[in-house]
C-alpha positions, 0 to 999 in steps of 0.5 A: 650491775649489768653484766655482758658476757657471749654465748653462743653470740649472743648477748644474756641479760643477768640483771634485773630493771628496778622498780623506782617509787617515790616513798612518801613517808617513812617510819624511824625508830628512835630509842624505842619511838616512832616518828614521821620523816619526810624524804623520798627513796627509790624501793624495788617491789621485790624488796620491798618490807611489810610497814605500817604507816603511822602518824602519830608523832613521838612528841604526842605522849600517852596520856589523855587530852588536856587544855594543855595539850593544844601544842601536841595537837597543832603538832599532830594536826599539821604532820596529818594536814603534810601527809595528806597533802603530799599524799594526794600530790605523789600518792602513797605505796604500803606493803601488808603483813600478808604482803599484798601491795596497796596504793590511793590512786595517785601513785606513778610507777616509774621503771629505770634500769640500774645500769644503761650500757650499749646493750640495753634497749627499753622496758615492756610491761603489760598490765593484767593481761592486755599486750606488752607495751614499751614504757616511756613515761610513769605509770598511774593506776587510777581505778579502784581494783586489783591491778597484775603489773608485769615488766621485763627488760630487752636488750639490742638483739631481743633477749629479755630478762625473766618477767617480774610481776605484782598484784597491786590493789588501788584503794581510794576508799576510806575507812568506816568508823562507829563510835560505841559508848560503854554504858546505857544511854538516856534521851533528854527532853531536848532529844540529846542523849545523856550518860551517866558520869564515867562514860567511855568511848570505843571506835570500831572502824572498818576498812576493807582495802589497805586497812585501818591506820588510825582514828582521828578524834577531835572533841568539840572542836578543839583539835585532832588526836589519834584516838587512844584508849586514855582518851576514852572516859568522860567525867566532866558534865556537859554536851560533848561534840565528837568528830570523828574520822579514820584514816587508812594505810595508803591515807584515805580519810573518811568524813567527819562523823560527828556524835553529839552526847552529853554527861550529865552530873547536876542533880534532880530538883525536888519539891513539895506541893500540898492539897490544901497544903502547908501554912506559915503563921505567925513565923510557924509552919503548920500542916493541916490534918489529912491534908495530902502532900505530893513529892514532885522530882524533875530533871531535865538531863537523864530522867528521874529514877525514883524519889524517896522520903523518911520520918527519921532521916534514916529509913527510907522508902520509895515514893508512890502515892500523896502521904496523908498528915497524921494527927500527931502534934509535929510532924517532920518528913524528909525526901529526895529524888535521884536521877537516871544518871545516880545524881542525888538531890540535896535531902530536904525537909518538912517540919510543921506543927499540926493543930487539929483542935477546933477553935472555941467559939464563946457566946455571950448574951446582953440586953438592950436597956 
């Protein structure tokens, strides 16, 4: 309240002119969650607590995002697409733990005393160190930089209130976010990288102003969540497009920053190729003696890793040279390939007869009456 009291005829000014500012958001706790309401509200800076704004929403549950989850993301979606509509309408204010004041630019700082009696006069600020000005209409700090706001008010006979003053910072830029992947990576033959199953996701996200709210991830386009650590581990093979932004405390959001990967899970191919090679007659297959048999593996995704072969499909070795077929009367060879991913090739297997008895040749003579 103002209050008028003579001294020394004189008129001395006891209270203080508030700082009105519209607060966009602000955060309730409920039973130990935290949700987002809409409203506005008149705070004095010098009140005015360190918060933290946060958007996620107490319906989006800890857990990680499923098919079923397309109503919480439309949910979380259209409180993201409010707040960043209001904030560009009205702008936003956000006070740190270390008590520096923030805002995106939009802001207006709109100056009222508590009380207008016959006494009262006007209002004068000044902004960093230029000369006092009488304020009239709200005030829009635009540019991006440290702002050292000062306002005091002055009654009828010139007497002014001791001078209130904040260091007030406009922060218009987003935050910078990189996605790192918990495993080594593979590039496959259509240049896609490829991870092994099991792979997990971490955002770094960097934001030198009023610093990082959140990051926003959306997977293959369907639909943003804010970015959870139960969110991270992809088992599922397949590409994976990852969209991901971050969002800052006076609501500042970056580009979409898109990442392509993908998980492989399908296994290696594998097959035999013999010089000369392996014959089928008469519904047996044969193999011929010395003949030379080449294990070939592909795979398409994350590379083959190694291929492997037994006699007894129990004891196996590594691959790395033609194998020559022994004279034995039946030769059986079992061989598989894995892949850069630990994918396994089904086992498969060669089981011929090996025949290196010449034939008999038996000339009979005649004469020709």
């Amino acid at each position: 309240m103002w209050s008028d009291r003579v001294q020394n005829g004189g008129i001395i000014l006891k209270k203080s002119i508030v700082l009105s500012l519209l607060l966009l958001f602000f955060v309730v706790e409920n039973n130990g969650q935290t949700s987002i309401k809409m409203g506005g509200m008149s705070v004095d800076l010098g009140q005015l607590q360190p918060n933290e704004i946060t958007i996620a929403a107490d319906e989006i549950a800890d857990k990680p995002a499923t098919e079923g989850d397309e109503e919480e993301k439309e949910k979380f979606h259209e409180k993201l697409k409010t707040a960043l509509r209001m904030s560009r309408k009205t702008g936003v204010i956000f006070k740190d733990s270390k008590g520096k004041i923030f805002t995106n630019g939009e802001y207006k700082l709109k100056l009222d005393p508590e009380v207008k009696n016959e006494f009262f006069s006007h209002i004068e600020y000044r902004l960093d160190n230029n000369e006092f000005m009488n304020y009239s209409d709200p005030i829009t700090l635009e540019e991006e930089k440290t702002y050292k706001f000062a306002y005091r008010g002055v009654d009828v006979l010139g007497n002014t209130e001791a001078l209130k003053s904040y260091n007030i910072t406009v922060d218009r830029t987003a935050p910078e976010v990189e996605i790192d992947f918990s495993d080594n990576e593979f590039k496959s033959e259509d240049g896609i990288i490829y991870f092994k199953p099991g792979v997990k996701i971490s955002a770094r996200a960097v934001d030198k102003g009023s610093g990082l709210n959140t990051v926003i991830l959306n997977i293959n386009m369907k639909g943003n969540l804010p970015f959870e650590d139960s969110q991270q581990e992809f088992t599922e093979g397949g590409v994976y497009n990852l969209y991901v932004r971050g969002l800052d405390n006076v609501y500042n959001l970056s580009k979409k920053k898109k990442i392509t990967f993908g998980v492989d899970t399908k296994k290696p191919e594998v097959k035999l190729v013999g010089k000369p090679g392996v014959f089928a007659i008469n519904g047996k297959t044969f193999c011929k003696l010395d003949a030379q048999l080449s294990i070939v593996a592909t795979d398409k995704e994350t590379g083959v890793a190694s291929v492997e072969y037994s006699m007894d499909n129990n004891t196996w070795f590594e691959y790395s040279a033609p194998l020559v077929v022994p004279k034995v009367d039946q030769y059986k060879l079992y061989y598989k390939a894995s892949d850069n991913a630990g994918n396994i090739s089904d086992i498969q297997e060669l089981d011929c007869l090996v025949d290196y008895t010449p034939p008999k040749t038996i000339y009979k003579m005649s004469t020709t009456p």
